[in-house]
N, C-alpha and C positions, 0 to 999 in steps of 0.2 A: 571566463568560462567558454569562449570563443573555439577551444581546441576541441572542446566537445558537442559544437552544434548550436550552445545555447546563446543566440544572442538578446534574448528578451530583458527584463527586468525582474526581480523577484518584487510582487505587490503586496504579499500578505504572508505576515509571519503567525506561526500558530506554537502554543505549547499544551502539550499534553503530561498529566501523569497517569500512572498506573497504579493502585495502590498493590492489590498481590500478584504473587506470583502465579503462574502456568494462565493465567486472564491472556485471552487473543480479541484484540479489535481488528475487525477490518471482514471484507478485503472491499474496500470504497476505490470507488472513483466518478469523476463528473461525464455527464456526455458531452459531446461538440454541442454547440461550441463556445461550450463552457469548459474542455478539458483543460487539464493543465499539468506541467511540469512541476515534480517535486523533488526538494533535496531535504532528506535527513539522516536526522544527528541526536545518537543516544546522548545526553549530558548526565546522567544517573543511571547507574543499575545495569544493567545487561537486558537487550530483544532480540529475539528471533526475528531479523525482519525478512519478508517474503512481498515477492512482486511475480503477479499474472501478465501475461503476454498475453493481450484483446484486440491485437494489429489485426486485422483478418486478411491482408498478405503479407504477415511476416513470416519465416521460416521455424520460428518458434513460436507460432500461436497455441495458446491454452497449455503454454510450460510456463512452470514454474521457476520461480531463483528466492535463495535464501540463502542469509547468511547473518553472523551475529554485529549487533553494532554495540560498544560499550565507550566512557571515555577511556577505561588502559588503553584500547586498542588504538582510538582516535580516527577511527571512520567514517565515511557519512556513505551515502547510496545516492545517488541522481538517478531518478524516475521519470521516465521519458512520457511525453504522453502517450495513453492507449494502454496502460499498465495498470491495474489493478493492485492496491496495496494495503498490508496491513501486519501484523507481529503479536509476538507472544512473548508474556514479561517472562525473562529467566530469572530474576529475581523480584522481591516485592520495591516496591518504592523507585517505579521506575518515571524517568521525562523526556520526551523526544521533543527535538525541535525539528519545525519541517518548515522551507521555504515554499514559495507557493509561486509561482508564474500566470497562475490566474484569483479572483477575487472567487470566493464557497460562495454557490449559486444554488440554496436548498431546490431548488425543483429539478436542477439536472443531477442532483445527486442519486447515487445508485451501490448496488455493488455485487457481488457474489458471496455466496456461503463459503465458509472459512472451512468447511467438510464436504464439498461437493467430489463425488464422485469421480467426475470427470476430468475434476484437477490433483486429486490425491495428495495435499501438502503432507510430506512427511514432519508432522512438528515434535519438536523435541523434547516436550511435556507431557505427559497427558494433561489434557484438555480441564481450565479450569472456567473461572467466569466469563460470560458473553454476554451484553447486552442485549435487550431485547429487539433493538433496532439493529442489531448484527444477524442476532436469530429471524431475523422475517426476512433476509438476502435470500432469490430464490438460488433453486438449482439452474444447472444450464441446460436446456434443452436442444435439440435439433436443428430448432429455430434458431439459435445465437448463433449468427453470420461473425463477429466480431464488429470492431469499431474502424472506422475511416479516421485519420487522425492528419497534420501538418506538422512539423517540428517548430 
C-alpha cells in the first residue's frame, strides 16, 4: 500500500451489518491523535458509502465523495485520515469490512450529522433508520476550523 502513502500497519479489523435497507450510519471519525486510516470493503449487499473532507488546509475541505461499494463490483475505498465516514445500505442485509490503522479510542470518538446542511449529502435513498448515537452528531458551526491531521 506504499504507492498510496500508506506505510503504517492495519491494527484493528471491524465488521459490521446492516439489517435494512435506506439505514445510514455515520458520519464518525476519531480526533488526533487517535485519527486513523480506514479501508473498506462491502462483502454483502450494496452501500452508499460517503467520506467528508475535515483537512482544514485541504482544497476540498467540507466536500463530500460517494460512491457505491458492492461485492459484483469488488471495491474497497481508503480513507485517509481527517475524513469523516459513513453509508447508506442500498439494500437490506448489508456487511462492511473496514481496516483500521489505528485502535477505537471511545473518548476521541466523534462525528457529524449525516443531514447537516453545510455538507448537503445527496443520498440516494430516502432517508431510513439512524441510530440514536448518530442522531445526537451535532451540526457544524462557524466555529469548526477543521482537523490537523499527519499521513
Amino acid at each position: 500500500m506504499e504507492d498510496i502513502g500508506f506505510k503504517g500497519e492495519w491494527v484493528q479489523m471491524n465488521h459490521s451489518f446492516t439489517a435494512e435497507r435506506a439505514t445510514i450510519r455515520g458520519m464518525h471519525y476519531q480526533n488526533a491523535p487517535f485519527s486513523e486510516i480506514k479501508l473498506v470493503r462491502c462483502i454483502r449487499g450494496r452501500v452508499f458509502d460517503v467520506v467528508i473532507d475535515l483537512r482544514r488546509n485541504s482544497s476540498t475541505f467540507l466536500n463530500w465523495f460517494g460512491l457505491e461499494l458492492s461485492p459484483d463490483i469488488g471495491n474497497m475505498l481508503f480513507i485517509p485520515k481527517g475524513f469523516a465516514h459513513g453509508f447508506q445500505a442500498l439494500d437490506s442485509d448489508c456487511e462492511l469490512l473496514y481496516h483500521h490503522s489505528a485502535y477505537y479510542e471511545p473518548r476521541a470518538e466523534t462525528g457529524i450529522r449525516f443531514d447537516d446542511p453545510c455538507i448537503n449529502i445527496n443520498w440516494p435513498l430516502p432517508v431510513g433508520l439512524i441510530s440514536e448515537r448518530d442522531l445526537s452528531h451535532p451540526l457544524l458551526t462557524n466555529e469548526f476550523k477543521g482537523m490537523s491531521y499527519e499521513m
